[in-house]
C-alpha positions in Angstrom: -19.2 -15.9 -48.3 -16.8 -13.3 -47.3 -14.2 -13.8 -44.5 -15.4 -12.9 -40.8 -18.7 -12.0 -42.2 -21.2 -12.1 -39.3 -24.3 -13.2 -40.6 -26.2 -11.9 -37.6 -24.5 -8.3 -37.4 -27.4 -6.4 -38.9 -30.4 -8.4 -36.8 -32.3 -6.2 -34.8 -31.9 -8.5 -31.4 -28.1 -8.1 -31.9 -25.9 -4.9 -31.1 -21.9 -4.6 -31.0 -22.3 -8.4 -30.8 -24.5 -8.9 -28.0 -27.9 -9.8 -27.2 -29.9 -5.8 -26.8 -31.6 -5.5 -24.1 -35.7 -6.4 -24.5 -38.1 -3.7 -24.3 -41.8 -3.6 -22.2 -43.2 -5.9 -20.2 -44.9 -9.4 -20.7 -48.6 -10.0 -20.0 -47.9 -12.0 -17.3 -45.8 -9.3 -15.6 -48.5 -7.1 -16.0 -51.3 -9.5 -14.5 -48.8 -9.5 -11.2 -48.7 -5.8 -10.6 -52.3 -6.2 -11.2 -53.0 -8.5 -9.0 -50.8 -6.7 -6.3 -52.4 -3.6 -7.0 -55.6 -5.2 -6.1 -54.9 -7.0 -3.1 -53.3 -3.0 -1.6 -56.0 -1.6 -2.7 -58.1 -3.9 -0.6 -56.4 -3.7 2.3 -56.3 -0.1 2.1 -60.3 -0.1 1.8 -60.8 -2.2 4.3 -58.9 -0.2 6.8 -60.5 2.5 5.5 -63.9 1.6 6.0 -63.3 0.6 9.8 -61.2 3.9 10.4 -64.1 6.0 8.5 -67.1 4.1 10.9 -65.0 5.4 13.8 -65.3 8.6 13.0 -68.6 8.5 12.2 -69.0 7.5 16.1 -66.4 10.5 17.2 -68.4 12.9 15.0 -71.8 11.8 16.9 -70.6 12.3 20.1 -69.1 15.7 19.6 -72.9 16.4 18.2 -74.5 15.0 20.9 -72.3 17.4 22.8 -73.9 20.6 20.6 -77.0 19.6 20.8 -76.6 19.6 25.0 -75.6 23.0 24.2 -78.7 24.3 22.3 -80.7 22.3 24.8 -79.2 24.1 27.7 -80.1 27.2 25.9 -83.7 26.5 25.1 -84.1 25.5 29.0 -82.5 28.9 30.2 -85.0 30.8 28.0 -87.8 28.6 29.3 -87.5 28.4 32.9 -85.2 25.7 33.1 -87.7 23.7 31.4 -86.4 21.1 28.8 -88.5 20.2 25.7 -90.8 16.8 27.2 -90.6 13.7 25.0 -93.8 14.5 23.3 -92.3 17.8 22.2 -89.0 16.4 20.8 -86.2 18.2 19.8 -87.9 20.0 16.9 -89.4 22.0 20.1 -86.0 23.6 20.4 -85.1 23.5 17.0 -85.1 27.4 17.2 -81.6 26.9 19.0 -79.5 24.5 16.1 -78.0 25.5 13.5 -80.1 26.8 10.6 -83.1 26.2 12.6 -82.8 22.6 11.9 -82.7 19.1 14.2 -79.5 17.8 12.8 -79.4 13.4 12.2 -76.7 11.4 13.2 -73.9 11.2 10.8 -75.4 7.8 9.6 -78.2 9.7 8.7 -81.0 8.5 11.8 -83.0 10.7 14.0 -81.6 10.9 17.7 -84.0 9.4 19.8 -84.6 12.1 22.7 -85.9 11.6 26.0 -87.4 13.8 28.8 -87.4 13.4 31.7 -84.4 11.2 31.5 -84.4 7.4 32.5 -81.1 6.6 33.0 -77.7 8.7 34.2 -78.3 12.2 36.0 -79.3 14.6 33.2 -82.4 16.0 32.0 -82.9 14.5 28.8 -81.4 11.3 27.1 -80.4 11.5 23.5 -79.8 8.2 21.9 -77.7 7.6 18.2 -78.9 3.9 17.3 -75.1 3.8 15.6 -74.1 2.7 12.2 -76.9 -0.2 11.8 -79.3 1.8 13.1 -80.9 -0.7 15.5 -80.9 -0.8 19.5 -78.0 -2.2 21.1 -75.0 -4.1 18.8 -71.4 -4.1 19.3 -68.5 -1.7 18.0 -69.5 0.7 15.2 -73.3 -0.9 15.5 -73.5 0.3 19.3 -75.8 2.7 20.7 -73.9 6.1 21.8 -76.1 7.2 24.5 -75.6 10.9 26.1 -75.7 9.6 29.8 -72.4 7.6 29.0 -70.5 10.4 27.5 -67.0 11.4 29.0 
């Protein structure tokens, strides 16, 4: 062998004399920023899912506030009359937006009421919420017309 030959000076692993630097990632290293990636995505769609339910509710009550609007309308053109319970809102239909009772944003028929029952108004209009049931709590509540701010 020749004098100060280094056997290793030609191996890919070795450069100038040193160790080179690896390349990529290991699988493991990739299952961890998988595994994080997971667990933010989650959170994020959790949060997500409570924050979108909210403004489900928001969106209800700002309908509930149009549809006191065509109401008002329909009653000025008929005497101050309001459409009775029997009649429903499809009696004033004439006054929504393409001529159509709009749902809830969950997708449910308002319940409408007249006379009303409860509060000072005319009418009640009821959204049975996100479940789609009487009563519940949070999202699942009723929004009812007569508690409106």
């Amino acid at each position: 062998m020749d004098k100060g030959v280094d056997v290793f000076q030609n191996h890919t692993l070795f450069k100038n004399g040193r160790h080179a630097a690896r390349r990529g990632l290991t699988l493991i290293e990739i299952m961890v920023v998988i595994a994080l990636l997971g667990v933010l995505g989650t959170v994020i769609v959790v949060n997500l899912a409570g924050t979108l339910e909210e403004g489900k509710a928001k969106a209800t009550e700002t309908q509930m506030r149009s549809i006191d609007s065509a109401l008002m309308s329909y009653a000025i053109m008929n005497g101050n009359k309001y459409p009775s319970t029997a009649e429903g809102l499809e009696k004033a239909k004439g006054k929504f937006k393409n001529g159509k009772v709009p749902n809830d944003p969950w997708g449910t028929a308002y319940i409408y009421r007249s006379p009303a029952t409860h509060g000072s108004g005319k009418y009640e209009l009821i959204s049975l919420g996100a479940d789609g049931k009487e009563g519940g709590d949070g999202t699942d509540a009723d929004i009812k017309s007569w508690e409106l701010e």
